[in-house]
N, C-alpha and C positions, 0 to 999 in steps of 0.2 A: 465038304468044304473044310480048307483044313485051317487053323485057327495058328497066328503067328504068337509067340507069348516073346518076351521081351524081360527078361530082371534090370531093376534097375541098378543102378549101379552106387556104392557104397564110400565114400572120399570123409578124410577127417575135414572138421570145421577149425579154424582158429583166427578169429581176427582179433588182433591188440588192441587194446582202447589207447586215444591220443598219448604221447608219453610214456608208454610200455611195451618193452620189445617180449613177453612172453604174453600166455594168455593157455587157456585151457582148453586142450583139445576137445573134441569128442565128434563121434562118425554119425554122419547124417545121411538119408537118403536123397540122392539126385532126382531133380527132374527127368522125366523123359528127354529133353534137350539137351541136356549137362551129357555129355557122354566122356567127360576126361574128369578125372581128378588132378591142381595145379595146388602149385608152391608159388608163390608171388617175394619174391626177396629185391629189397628198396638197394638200389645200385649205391647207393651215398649213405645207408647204415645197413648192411648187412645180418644184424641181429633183429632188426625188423623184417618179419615174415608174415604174409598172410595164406591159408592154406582154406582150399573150398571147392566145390563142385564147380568147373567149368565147360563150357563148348567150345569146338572148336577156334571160332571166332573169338575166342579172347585168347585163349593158347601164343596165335601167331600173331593178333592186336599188340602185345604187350613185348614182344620182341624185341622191338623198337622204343619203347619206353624209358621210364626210368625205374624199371623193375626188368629183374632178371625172372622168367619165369619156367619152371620146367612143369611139365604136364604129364599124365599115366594114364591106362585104362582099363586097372586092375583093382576091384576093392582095395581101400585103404590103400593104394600105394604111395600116397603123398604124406607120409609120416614122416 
């Protein structure tokens, strides 16, 4: 029987609190379902970013938005 192993996958965290376009990184482990790490950037302030483990379905959800969002599937690559 042979056994499938799976790592998971490693994406920085950073969500702003109301009022502050910076905030303090740090890398978190993904869910099993998170398989992207995304950048969330607010179409109408720029300097507002939010950065965190995502699934496909939110990658292409947000497209359309009022966030510009880019997506990766490389430890850390959303720095």
């Amino acid at each position: 029987v042979m056994k499938l192993v799976l790592s998971a996958l490693d994406c920085y965290q950073c969500v702003p609190l109301p009022g502050q376009s910076g905030c303090d990184r740090r890398s978190v482990t993904c869910s099993p379902t998170q398989s992207f790490c995304g950048t969330k950037t607010s179409k109408s302030d720029p300097s507002y970013q939010q950065r965190n483990c995502m699934n496909h379905q939110d990658c292409e959800q947000h497209q359309f938005s009022t966030y510009n969002v880019k997506c990766c599937q490389s430890n850390n690559c959303n720095s």
